[in-house]
N, C-alpha and C positions, 0 to 999 in steps of 0.2 A: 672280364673278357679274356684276359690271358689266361686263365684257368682255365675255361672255355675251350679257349684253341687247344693249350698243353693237353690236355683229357679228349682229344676227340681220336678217334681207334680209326679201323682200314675201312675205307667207303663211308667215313661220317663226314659230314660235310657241315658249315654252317652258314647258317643264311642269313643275311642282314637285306629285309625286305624296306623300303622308306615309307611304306602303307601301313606297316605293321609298329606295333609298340614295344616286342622285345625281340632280339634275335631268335631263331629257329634253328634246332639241326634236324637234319636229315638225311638219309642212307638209299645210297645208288650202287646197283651193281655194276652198270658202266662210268666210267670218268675220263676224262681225258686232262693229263698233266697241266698246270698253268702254273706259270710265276711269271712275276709281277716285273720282270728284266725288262733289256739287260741290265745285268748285276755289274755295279763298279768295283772296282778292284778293293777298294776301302770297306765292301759291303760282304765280300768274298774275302774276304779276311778276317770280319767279326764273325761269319759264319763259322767260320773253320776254328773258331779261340772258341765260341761260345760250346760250354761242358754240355755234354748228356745228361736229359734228364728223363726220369722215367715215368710212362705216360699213368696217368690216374686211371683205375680199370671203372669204375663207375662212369656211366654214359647215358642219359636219358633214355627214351625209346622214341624208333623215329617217328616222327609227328609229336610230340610231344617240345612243348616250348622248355628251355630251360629256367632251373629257378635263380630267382634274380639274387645275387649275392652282397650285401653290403658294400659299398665302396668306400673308399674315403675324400674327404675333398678334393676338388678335382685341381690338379697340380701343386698336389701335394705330397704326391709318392715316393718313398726314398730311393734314390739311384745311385748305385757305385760311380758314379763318376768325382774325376778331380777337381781340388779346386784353384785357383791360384788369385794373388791377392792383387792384378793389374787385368786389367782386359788383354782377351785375346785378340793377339793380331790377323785380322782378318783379310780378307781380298777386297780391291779397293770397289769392285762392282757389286758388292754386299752391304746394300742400307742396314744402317743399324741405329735404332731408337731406343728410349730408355723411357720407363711407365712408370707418372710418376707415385711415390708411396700416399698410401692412405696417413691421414689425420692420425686415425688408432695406432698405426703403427710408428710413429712422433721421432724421435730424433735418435733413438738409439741402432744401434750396428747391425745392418741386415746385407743380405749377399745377392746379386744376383745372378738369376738363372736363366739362359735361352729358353725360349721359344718362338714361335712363328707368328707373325704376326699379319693380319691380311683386314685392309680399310681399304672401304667404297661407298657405293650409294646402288643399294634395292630397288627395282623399277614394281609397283608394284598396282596391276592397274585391273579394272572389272567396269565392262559398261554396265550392266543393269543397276549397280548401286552407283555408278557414275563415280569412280574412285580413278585416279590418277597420278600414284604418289611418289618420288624417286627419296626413300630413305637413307639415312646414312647407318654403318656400322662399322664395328672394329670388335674383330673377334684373333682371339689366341686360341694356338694349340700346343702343347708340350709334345716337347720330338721323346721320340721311342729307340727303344735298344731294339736292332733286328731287322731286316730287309725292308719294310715299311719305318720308313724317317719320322714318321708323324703319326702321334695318335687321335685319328680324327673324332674317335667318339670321344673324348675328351674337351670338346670345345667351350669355352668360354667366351661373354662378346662383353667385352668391357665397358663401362660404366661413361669412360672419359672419349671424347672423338678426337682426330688429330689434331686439335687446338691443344689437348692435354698434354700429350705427348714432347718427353724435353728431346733435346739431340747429343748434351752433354750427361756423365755420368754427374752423380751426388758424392759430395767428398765422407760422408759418415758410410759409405757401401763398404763391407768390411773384406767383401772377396766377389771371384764370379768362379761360376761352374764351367767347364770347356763342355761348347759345341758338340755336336756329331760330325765324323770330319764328313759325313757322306753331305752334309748342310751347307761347309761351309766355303760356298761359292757362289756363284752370281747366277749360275749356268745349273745349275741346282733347285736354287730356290724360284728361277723362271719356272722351270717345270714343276713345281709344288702349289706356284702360284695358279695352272691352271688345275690343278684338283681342289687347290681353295675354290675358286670361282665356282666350280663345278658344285661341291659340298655346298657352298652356299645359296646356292638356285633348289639343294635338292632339301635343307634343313631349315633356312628361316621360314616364317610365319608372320604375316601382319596379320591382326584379329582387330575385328573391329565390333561394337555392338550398333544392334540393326533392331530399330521398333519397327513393325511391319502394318500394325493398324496407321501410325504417322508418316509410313514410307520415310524414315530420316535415321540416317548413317551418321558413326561418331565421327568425330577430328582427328587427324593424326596427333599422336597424343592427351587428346583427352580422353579423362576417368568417366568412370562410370556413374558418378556420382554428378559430376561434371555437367554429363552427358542427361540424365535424368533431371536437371535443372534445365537445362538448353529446351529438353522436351514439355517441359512443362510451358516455354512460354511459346512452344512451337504452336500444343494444343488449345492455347489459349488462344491465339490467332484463327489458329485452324476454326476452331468455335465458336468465335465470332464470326467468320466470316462465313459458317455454315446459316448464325442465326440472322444477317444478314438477308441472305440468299432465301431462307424462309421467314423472314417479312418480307421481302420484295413478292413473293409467292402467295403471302396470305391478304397482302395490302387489298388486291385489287376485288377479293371476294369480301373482305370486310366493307370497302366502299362502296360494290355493291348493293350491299343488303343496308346498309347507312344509310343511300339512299331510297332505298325503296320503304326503310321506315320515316322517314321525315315524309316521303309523298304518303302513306300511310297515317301522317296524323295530321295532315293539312284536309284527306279526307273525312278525317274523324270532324275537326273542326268544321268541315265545309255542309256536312251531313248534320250535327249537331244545329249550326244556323238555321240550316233550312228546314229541321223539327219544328226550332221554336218559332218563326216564323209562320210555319203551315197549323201550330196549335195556337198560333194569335188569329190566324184570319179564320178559323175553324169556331174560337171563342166569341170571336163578332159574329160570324154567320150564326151560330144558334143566340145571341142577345137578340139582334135583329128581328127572328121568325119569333122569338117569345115574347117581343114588346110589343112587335102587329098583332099577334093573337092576342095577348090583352087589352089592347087599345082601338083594333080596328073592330068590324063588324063582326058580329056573332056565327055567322054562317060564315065559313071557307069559302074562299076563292079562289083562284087559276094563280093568282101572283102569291100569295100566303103561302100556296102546298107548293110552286118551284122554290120559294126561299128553302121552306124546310126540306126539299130532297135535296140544294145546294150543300145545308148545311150538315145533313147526314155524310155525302160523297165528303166534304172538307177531314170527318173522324176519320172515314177511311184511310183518305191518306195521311193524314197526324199518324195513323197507327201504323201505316208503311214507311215514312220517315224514321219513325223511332226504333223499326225495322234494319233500314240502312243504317242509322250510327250503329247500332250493336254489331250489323256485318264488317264495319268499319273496324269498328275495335277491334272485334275478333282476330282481324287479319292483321290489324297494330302487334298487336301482343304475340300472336305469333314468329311474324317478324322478328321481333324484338328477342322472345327464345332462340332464331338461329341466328343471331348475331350474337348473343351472350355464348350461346351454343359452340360457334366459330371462334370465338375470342379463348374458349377455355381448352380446345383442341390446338390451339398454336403456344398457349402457357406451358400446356403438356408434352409437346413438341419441342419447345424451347427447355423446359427442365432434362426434360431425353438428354438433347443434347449436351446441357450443362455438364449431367453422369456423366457421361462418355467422357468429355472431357476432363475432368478429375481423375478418373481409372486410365488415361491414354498413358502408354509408358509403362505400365508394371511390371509385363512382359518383355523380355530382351531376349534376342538372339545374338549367337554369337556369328560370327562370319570370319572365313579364313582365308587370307589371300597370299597364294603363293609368287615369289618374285619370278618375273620370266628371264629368261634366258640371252633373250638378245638383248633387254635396257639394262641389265646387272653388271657394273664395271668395276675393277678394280683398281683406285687409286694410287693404294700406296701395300706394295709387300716387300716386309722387312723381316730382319731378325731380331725381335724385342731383347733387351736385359729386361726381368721381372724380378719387381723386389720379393723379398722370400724373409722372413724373422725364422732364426732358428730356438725353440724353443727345450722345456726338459727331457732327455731322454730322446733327444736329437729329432724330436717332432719339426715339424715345417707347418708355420702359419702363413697364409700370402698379406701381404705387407698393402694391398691395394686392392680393388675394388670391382665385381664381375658377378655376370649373372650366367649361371651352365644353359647349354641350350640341350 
């Protein structure tokens, strides 16, 4: 970014958009002067010390993003400044806290160095996912040589929250770096603290993963992995209680047709009786016309030929009985296929759903929710000491623990 600024020629301008993912320049034939004042007196003096340098003539083309240049880890840069081997005596209205060293960095001689230090708690809320969360954070910035005190795109949110944080130095700290004098007051770092707040409304991000088939939002702070087990036993519910809802749906058709196959084979049996029945009294009536024709007189009579037209009309209906059991069955067995029928449409219903439930979840989205403006507070702005290990060839390792935003 400072090469950046240092290389931009008359009418280049650069743009740090918060929609966008890398700064822009670009070139206006109108402008109207702007600085960043008023300038303190202490700011108007590095100005006037700081040497001329001469601008880089290579310059993108406007509309064109610039290309991104390697950095190096962030507050790790080397700076002329001094250093001395007790803390600076500071203004009594200037919180000062000390961060403490990482593990890895263990008991050998490290120095620290100022920075800004800015803890609160993110409001960060969304009705349709029904989110309502006030987060905490603690982010540093290392201060900058130059009219801007602080290099904001530099921020780090540190690992540890103010429970971390000591109030005393560490007796193994082998020195510290002096401050910017433009920082070091009370009445300074108030007014830094509302461009912290401001930066922080405009850069953090909550992200959450969102199933959209389970309508179900993560936790704050839990993984994603986490979060995929939680889902699992969401759909398991959820799936039960769909297969639930289709037995209650399929009950009342199976009962149904249950019943109208049990009335179904009571008329089988009831038909069936009255066959055998109507071909016992059908079996008598033709014995009877065949034993009077054998036994009685040789010429027919009037009582002879009614037996035998009795006993013909008895076949007929023997053979209309045996008629109705067959219509009987008929309608059993049918029956009986749309109840098998119905039974094997709600197994196939119920595996549906099983699938579904097995695949609910594979899919994630991500979802981002930025903090607002009016629940975002800040608790605590200070001037941190950060430990710093100096390493070969006068490298600087940070001694503690941060994630860049």
């Amino acid at each position: 970014m400072g090469k950046m600024l240092s290389s931009l020629g008359n009418r280049v301008f650069l743009l740090h958009n918060v929609h966008e993912d890398e700064p822009v320049l670009f070139e206006s034939r109108w402008a109207m002067s702007y600085l960043c004042g008023p300038l303190t007196r202490a700011q108007i003096k590095r100005l006037q010390a700081m040497p001329e340098t001469s601008l880089a003539p290579a310059v993108p083309l406007v509309g064109q993003t610039a290309p991104r240049v390697p950095e190096p880890p962030r507050g790790t840069e080397e700076r002329n400044v001094a250093r001395s081997s007790k803390a600076p005596l500071l203004p009594p209205d200037v919180i000062q806290v000390f961060v403490r060293p990482s593990r890895e960095a263990g008991r050998g001689p490290f120095f620290y160095r100022p920075m800004l230090l800015a803890s609160g708690t993110g409001a960060y809320s969304n009705t349709r996912l029904k989110v309502d969360e006030n987060l905490p954070f603690t982010i540093l910035w290392p201060f900058a040589e130059g009219p801007i005190p602080v290099d904001w795109e530099q921020g780090v949110e540190l690992l540890e929250n103010q429970a971390g944080l000591e109030r005393e130095l560490r007796s193994e700290a082998s020195g510290f770096e002096e401050p910017p004098v433009s920082v070091a007051s009370g009445k300074e770092l108030t007014r830094l603290g509302r461009e912290a707040l401001k930066w922080v409304v405009r850069t953090l991000r909550y992200e959450l993963f969102e199933s959209p088939s389970l309508k179900c939002v993560s936790r704050p702070g839990e993984t994603e992995g986490q979060f995929r087990v939680r889902l699992q036993q969401v759909a398991r519910e959820a799936r039960d209680a769909q297969v639930e809802k289709l037995r209650e749906r399929y009950a009342k058709r199976i009962e149904t047709l249950q019943a109208q196959v049990v009335r179904a084979e009571l008329a089988v049996q009831r038909e069936e009786q009255e066959a055998k029945q109507q071909k016992l009294q059908t079996a008598v009536s033709f014995g009877a016309t065949l034993l009077g024709a054998f036994m009685g007189r040789k010429t027919a009579n009037l009582a002879s030929l009614g037996r035998a037209t009795t006993a013909a009309r008895g076949v007929g209906r023997s053979l209309r009985a045996q008629e109705d059991v067959a219509l009987a069955s008929q309608k059993l067995e049918v029956l009986k296929e749309k109840l098998e029928e119905l039974e094997r449409e709600f197994e196939a219903e119920v595996a549906e759903l099983q699938g579904r439930g097995d695949q609910a979840g594979d899919v994630l989205e991500t979802v981002t929710i930025r903090p607002s403006a009016t629940g975002t507070v800040l608790q605590l702005l200070a001037l941190a000491w950060v430990p710093f290990l100096e390493g070969e060839g006068g490298s600087l390792k940070p001694a503690w623990e941060g994630t860049p935003l």
